[in-house]
MARBA-3410 file (N, C-alpha, C, O; in Angstrom, 1 decimal):
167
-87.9,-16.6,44.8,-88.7,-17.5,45.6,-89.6,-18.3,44.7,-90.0,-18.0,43.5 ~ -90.0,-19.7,45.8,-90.7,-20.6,43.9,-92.4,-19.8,44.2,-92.7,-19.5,45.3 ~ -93.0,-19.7,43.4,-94.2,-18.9,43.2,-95.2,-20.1,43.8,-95.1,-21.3,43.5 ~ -96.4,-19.6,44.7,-96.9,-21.0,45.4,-98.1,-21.2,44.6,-99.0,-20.4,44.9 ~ -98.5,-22.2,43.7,-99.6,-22.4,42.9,-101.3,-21.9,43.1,-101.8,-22.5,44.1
-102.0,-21.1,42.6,-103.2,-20.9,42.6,-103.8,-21.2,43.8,-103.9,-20.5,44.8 ~ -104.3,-22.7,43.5,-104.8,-23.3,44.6,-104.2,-23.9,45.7,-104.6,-24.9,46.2 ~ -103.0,-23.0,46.0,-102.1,-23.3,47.4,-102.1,-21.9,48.2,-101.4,-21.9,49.3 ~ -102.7,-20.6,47.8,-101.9,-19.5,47.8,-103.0,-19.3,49.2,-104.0,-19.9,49.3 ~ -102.1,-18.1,50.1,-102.2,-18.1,51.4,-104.0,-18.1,51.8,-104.6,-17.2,51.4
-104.7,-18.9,52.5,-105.8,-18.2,52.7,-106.8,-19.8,52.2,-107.6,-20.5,52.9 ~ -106.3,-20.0,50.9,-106.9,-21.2,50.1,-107.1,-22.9,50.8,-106.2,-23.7,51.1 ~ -108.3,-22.8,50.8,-108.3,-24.7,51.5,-107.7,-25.4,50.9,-107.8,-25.4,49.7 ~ -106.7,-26.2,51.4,-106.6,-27.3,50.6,-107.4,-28.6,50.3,-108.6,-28.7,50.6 ~ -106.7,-29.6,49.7,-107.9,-30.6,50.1,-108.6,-31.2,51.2,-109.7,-31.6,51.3
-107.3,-31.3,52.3,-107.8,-31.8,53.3,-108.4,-30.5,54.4,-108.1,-30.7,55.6 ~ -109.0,-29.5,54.1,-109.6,-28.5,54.5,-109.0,-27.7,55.4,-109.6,-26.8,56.1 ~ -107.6,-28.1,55.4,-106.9,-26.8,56.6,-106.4,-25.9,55.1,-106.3,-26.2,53.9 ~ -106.1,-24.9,56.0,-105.7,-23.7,54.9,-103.9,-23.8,55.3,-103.2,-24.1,56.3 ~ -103.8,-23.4,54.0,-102.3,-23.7,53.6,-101.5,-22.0,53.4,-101.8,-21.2,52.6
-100.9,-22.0,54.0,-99.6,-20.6,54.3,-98.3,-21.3,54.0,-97.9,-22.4,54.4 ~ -97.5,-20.3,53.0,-96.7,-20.8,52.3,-95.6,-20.7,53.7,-95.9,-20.2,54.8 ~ -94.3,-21.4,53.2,-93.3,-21.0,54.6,-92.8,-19.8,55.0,-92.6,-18.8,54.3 ~ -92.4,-20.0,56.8,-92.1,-18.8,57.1,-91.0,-17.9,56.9,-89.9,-18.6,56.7 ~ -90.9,-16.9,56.7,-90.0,-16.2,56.5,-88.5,-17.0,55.8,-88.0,-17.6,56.7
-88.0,-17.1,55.1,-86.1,-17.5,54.3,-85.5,-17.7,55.7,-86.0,-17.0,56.6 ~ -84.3,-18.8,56.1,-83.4,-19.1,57.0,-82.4,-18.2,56.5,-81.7,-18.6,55.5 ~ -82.2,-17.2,57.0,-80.8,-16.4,56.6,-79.4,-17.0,57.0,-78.9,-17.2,58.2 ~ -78.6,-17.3,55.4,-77.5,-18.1,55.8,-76.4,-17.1,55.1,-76.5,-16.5,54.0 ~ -75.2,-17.0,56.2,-74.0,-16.6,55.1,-73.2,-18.1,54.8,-73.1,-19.0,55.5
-72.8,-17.9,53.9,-71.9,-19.0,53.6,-70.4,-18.4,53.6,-70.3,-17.2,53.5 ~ -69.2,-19.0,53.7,-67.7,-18.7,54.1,-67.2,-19.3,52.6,-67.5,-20.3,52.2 ~ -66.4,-18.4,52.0,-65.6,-18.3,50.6,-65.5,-19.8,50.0,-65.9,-19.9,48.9 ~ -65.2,-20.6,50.5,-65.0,-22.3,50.5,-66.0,-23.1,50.2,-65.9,-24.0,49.4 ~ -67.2,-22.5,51.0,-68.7,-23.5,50.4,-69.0,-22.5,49.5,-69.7,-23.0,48.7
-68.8,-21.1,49.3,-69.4,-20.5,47.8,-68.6,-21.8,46.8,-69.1,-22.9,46.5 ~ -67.6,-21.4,46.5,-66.2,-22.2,45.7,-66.8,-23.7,45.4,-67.3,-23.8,44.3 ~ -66.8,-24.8,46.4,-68.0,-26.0,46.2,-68.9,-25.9,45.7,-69.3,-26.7,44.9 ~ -69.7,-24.7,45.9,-71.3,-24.2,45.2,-71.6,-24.0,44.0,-72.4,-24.6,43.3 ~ -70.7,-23.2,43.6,-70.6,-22.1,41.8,-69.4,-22.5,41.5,-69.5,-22.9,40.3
-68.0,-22.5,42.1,-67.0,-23.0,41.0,-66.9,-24.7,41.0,-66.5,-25.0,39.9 ~ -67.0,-25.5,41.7,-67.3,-26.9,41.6,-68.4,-28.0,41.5,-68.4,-29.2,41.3 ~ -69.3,-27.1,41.5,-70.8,-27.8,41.4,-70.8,-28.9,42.3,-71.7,-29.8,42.2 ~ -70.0,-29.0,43.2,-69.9,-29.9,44.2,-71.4,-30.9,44.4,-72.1,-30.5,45.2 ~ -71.7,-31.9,43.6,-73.2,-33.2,43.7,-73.7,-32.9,44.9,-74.8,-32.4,45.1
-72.8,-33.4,45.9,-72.7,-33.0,47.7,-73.6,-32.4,48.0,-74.7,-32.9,48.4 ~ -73.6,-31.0,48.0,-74.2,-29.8,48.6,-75.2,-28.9,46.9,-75.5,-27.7,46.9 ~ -75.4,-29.7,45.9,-76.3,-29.3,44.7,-78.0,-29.0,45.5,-78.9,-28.5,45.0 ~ -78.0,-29.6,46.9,-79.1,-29.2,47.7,-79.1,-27.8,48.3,-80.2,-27.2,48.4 ~ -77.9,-27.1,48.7,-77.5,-26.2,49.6,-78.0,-25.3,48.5,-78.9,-24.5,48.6
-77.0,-25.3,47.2,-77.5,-24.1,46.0,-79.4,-24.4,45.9,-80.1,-23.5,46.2 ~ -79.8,-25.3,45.7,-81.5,-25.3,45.4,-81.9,-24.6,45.9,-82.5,-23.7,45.4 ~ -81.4,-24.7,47.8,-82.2,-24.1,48.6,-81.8,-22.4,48.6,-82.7,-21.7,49.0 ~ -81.1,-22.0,48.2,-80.9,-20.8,47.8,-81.1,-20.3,46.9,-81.1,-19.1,47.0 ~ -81.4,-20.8,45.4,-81.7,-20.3,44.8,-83.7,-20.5,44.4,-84.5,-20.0,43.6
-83.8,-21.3,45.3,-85.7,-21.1,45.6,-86.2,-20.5,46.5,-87.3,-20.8,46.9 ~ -85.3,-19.3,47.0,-85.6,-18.3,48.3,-85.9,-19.3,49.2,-86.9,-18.8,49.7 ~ -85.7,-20.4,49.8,-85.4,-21.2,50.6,-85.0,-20.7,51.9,-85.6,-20.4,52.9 ~ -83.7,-20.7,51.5,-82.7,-20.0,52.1,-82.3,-18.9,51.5,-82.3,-18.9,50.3 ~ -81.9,-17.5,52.3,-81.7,-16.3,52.3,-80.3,-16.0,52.2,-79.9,-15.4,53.2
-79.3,-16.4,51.2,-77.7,-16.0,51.5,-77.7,-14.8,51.6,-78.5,-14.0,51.0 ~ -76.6,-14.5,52.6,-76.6,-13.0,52.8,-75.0,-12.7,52.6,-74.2,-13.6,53.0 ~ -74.6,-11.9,52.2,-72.8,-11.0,52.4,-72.9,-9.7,52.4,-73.9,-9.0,52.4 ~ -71.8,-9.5,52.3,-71.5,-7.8,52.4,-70.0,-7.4,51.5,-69.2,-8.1,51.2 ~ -70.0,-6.2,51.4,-68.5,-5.7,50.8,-67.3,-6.8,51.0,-66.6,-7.5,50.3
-67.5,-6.8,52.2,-65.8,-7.2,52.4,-66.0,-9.2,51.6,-65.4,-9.7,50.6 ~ -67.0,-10.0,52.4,-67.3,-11.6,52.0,-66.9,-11.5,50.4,-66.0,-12.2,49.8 ~ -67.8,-10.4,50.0,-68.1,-10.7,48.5,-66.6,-10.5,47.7,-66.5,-11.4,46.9 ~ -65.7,-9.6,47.8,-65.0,-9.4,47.5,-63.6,-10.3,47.7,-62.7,-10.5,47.0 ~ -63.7,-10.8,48.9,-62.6,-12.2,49.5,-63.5,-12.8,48.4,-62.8,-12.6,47.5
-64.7,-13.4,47.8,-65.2,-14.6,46.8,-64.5,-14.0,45.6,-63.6,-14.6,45.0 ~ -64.8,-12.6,45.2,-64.1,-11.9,43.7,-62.6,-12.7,43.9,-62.2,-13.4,43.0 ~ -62.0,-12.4,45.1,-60.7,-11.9,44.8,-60.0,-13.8,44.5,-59.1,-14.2,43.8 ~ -61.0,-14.5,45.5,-60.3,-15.9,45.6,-60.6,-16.7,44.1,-59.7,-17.5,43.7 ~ -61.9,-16.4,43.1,-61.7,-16.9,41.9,-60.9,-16.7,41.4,-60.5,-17.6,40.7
-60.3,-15.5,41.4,-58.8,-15.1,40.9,-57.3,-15.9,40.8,-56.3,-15.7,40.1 ~ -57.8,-17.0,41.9,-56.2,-17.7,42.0,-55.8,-18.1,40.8,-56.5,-17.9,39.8 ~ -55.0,-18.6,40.8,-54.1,-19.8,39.4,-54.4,-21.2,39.8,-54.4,-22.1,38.9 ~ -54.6,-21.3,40.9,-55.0,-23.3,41.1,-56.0,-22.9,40.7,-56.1,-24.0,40.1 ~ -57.3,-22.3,40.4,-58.6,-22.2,39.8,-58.7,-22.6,38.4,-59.4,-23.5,37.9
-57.8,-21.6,38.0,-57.4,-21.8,36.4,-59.3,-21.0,36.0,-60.0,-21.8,35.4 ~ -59.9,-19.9,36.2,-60.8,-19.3,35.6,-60.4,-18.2,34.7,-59.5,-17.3,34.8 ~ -61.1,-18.3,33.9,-61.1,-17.6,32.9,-61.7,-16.3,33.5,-62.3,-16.5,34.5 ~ -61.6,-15.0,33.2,-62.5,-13.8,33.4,-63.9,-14.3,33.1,-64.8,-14.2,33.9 ~ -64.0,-14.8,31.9,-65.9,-14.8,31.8,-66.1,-15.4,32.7,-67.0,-15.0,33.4
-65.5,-16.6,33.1,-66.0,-17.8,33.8,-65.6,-16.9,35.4,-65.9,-17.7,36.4 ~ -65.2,-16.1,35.7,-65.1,-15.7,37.1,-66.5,-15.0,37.1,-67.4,-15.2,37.9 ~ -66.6,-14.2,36.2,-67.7,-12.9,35.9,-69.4,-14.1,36.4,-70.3,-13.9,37.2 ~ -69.1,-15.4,35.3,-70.2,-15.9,35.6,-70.9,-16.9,37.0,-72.0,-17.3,37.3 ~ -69.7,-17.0,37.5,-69.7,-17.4,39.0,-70.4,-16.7,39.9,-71.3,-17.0,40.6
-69.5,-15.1,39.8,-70.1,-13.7,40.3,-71.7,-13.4,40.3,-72.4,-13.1,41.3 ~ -72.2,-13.6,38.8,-73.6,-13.4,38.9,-74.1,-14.4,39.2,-75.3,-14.3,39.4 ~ -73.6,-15.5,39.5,-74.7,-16.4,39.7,-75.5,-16.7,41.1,-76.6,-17.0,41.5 ~ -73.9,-16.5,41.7,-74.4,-16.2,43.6,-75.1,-14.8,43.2,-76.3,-14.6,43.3 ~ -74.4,-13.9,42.9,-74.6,-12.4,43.4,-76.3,-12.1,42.5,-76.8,-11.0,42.6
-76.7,-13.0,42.0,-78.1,-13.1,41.5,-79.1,-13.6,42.3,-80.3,-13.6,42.0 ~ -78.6,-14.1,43.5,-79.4,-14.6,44.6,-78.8,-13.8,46.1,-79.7,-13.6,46.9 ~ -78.0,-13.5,46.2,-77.8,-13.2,47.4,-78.6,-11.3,47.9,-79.1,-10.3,47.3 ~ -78.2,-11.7,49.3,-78.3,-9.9,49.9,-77.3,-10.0,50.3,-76.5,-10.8,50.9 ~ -77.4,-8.6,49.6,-76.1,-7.5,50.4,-76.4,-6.4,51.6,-77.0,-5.3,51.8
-75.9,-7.1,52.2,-76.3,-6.6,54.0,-75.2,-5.2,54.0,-74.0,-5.4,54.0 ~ -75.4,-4.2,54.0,-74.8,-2.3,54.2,-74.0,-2.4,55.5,-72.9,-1.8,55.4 ~ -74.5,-3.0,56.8,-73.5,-2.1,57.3,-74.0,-3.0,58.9,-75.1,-3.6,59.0 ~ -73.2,-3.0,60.0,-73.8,-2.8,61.9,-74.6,-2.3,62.0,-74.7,-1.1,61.7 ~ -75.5,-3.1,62.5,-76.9,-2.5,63.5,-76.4,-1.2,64.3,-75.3,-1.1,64.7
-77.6,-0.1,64.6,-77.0,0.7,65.2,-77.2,0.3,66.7,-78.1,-0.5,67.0 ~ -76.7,0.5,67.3,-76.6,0.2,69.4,-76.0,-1.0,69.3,-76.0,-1.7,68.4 ~ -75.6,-1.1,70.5,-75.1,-2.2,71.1,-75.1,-3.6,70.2,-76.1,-4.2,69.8 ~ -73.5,-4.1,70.0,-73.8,-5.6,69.3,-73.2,-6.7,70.4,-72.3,-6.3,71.2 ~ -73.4,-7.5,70.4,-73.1,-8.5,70.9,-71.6,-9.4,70.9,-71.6,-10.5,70.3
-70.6,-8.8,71.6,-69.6,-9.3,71.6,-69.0,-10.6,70.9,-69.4,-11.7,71.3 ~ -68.3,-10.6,70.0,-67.8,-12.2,69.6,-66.2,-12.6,70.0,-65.3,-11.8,70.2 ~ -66.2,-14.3,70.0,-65.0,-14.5,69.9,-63.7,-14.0,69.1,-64.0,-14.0,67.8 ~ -63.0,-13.8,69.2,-61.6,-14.4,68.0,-61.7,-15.4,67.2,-62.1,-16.5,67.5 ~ -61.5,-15.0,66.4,-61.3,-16.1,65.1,-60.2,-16.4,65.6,-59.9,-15.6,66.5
-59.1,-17.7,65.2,-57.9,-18.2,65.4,-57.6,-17.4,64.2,-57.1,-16.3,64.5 ~ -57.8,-17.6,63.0,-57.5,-16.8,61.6,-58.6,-15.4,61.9,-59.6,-15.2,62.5 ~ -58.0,-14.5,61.1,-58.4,-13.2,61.2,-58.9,-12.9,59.9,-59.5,-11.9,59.7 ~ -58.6,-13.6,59.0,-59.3,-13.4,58.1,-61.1,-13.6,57.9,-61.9,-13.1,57.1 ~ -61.2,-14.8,58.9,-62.6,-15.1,59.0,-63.4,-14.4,59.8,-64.6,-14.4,59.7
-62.7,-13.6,60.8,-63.4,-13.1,61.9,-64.9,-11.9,61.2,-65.9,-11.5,61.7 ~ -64.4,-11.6,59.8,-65.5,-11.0,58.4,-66.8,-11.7,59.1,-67.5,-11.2,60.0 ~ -66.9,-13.0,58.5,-67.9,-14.0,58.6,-68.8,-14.2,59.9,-70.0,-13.9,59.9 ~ -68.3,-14.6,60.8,-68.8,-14.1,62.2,-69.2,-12.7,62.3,-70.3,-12.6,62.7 ~ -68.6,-11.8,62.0,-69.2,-10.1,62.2,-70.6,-10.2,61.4,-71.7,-10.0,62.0
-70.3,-10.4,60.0,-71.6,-10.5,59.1,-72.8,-11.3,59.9,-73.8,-10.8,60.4 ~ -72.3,-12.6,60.0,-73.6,-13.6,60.9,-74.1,-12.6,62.2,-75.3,-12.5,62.3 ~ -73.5,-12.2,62.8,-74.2,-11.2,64.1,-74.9,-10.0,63.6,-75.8,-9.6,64.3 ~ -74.6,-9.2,62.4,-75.0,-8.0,62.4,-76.0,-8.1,61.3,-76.7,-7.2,61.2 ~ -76.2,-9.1,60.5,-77.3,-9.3,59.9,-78.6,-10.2,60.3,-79.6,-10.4,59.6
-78.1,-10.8,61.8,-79.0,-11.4,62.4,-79.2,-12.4,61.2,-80.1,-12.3,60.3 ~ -78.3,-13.5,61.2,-78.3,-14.6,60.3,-78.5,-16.0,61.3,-77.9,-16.3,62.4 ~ -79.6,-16.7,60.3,-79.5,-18.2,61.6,-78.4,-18.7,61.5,-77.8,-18.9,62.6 ~ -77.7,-19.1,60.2,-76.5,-20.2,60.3,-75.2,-19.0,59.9,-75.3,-17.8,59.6 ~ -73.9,-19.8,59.9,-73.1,-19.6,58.9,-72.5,-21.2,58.8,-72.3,-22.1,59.7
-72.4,-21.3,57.4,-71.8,-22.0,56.6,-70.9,-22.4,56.4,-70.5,-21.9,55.4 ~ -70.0,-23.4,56.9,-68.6,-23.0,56.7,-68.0,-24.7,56.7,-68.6,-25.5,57.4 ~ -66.7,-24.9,55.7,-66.2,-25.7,56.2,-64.6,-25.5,57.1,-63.6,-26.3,57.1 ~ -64.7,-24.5,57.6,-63.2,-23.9,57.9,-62.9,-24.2,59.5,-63.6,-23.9,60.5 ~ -61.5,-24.9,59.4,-61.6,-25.5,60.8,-61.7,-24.2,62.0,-62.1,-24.4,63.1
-61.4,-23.2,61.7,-61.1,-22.3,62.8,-62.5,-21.7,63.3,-62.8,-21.3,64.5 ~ -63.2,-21.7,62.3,-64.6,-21.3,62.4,-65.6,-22.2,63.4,-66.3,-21.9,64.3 ~ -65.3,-23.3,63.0,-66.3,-25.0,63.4,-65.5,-25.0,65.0,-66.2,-25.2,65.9 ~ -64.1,-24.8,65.1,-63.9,-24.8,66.9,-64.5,-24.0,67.9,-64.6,-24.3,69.1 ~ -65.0,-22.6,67.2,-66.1,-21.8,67.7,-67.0,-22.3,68.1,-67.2,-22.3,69.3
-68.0,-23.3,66.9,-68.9,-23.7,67.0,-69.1,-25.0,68.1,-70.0,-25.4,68.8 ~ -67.6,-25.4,68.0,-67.7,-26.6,69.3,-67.5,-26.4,70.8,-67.7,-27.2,71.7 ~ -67.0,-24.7,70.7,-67.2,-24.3,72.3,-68.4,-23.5,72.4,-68.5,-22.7,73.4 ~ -69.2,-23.6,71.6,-70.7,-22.9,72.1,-70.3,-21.7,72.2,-71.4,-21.2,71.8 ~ -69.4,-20.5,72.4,-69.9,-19.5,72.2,-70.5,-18.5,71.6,-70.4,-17.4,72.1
-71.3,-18.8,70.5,-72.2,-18.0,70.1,-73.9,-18.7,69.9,-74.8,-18.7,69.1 ~ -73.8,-19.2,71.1,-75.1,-19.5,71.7,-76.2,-18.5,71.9,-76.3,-17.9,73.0 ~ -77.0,-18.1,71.0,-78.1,-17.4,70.7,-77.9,-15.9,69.3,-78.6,-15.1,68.7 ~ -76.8,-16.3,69.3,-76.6,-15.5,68.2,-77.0,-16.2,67.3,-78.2,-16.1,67.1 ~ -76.4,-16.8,66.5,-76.5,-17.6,65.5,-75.7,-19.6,65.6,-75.3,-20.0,66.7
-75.8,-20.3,64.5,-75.0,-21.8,64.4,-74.5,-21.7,63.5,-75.1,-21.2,62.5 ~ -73.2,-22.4,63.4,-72.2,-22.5,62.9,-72.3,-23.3,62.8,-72.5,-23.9,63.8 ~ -72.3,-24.3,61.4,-72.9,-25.4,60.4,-71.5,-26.0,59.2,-71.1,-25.5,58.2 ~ -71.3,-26.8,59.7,-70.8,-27.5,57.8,-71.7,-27.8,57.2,-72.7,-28.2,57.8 ~ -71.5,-27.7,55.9,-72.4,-28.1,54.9,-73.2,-29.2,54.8,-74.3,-29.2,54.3
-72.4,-30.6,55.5,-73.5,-31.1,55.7,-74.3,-31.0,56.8,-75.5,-31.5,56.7 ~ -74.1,-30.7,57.7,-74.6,-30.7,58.8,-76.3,-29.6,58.5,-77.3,-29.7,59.2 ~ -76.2,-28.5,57.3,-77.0,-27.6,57.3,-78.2,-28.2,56.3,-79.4,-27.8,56.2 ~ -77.4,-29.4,55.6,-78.3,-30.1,54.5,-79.3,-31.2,55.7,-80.1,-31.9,55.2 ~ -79.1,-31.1,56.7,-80.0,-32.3,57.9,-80.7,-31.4,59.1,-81.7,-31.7,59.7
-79.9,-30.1,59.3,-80.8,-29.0,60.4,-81.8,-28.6,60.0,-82.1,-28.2,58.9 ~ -82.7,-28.8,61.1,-84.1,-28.4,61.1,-84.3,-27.2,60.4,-85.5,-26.7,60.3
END
């Protein structure tokens, strides 16, 4: 997180005499294998806001076993063309910013849709059980969720740009 200067730090007048509290709490975001990939393996210009805001504790990325491991496994392809170091360095680079969320809340969780793809249905589980504001995603199966509202108070379901303009 960026360190908040001397004469900013919680408590401290500023100049115009209200006191200054740094921001609230990180927006907990997961991101979906596709915007990591744009993020760390393409440096995508686009979304070079999305990584800032995560790597200045900004925003809070969050995954788990299974997310992180679909990112291991997809640098892996042959259309990537990565090298091992260059997978390795991708690896740390998110995984140098992110949490790793353990496991379901204990009691009762809050029912979700189907994924059309079952592969993503991961991503939605994580967004509910880590109590995450957004997920990230540019995946159409995910975003048709998002356009029938059902996960109205759980969490929002965001394309990347759309998360570079939310409040």
């Amino acid at each position: 997180m960026t360190a908040v200067p001397p004469e900013r730090a919680t408590g401290v007048e500023s100049q115009d005499s209200a006191p200054v509290f740094p921001s609230a709490s990180p927006r907990r975001v997961v991101f979906d294998t596709n915007v990591l990939v744009s993020l760390y393996v393409f440096d995508d210009s686009r979304f070079a806001p999305l990584r800032a805001r995560i790597e200045s504790g900004e925003w809070q990325a969050i995954s788990n076993e299974a997310c992180f491991e679909e990112f291991r496994r997809v640098l892996g392809y042959a259309m990537f063309a990565l090298t091992e170091e260059r997978q390795q360095a991708v690896l740390a680079a998110y995984g140098g910013f992110v949490t790793q969320f353990a496991g379901p809340p204990a009691g009762a969780v809050a029912t979700l849709p189907r994924c059309a793809d079952r592969d993503d249905q991961k991503f939605l589980e994580l967004a509910r059980d880590s109590a995450a504001d957004w997920l990230v995603t540019a995946d159409k199966a995910l975003l048709r969720l998002a356009r029938r509202d059902r996960l109205r108070g759980l969490f929002r379901i965001l394309t990347p740009e759309m998360a570079l303009t939310a409040p």
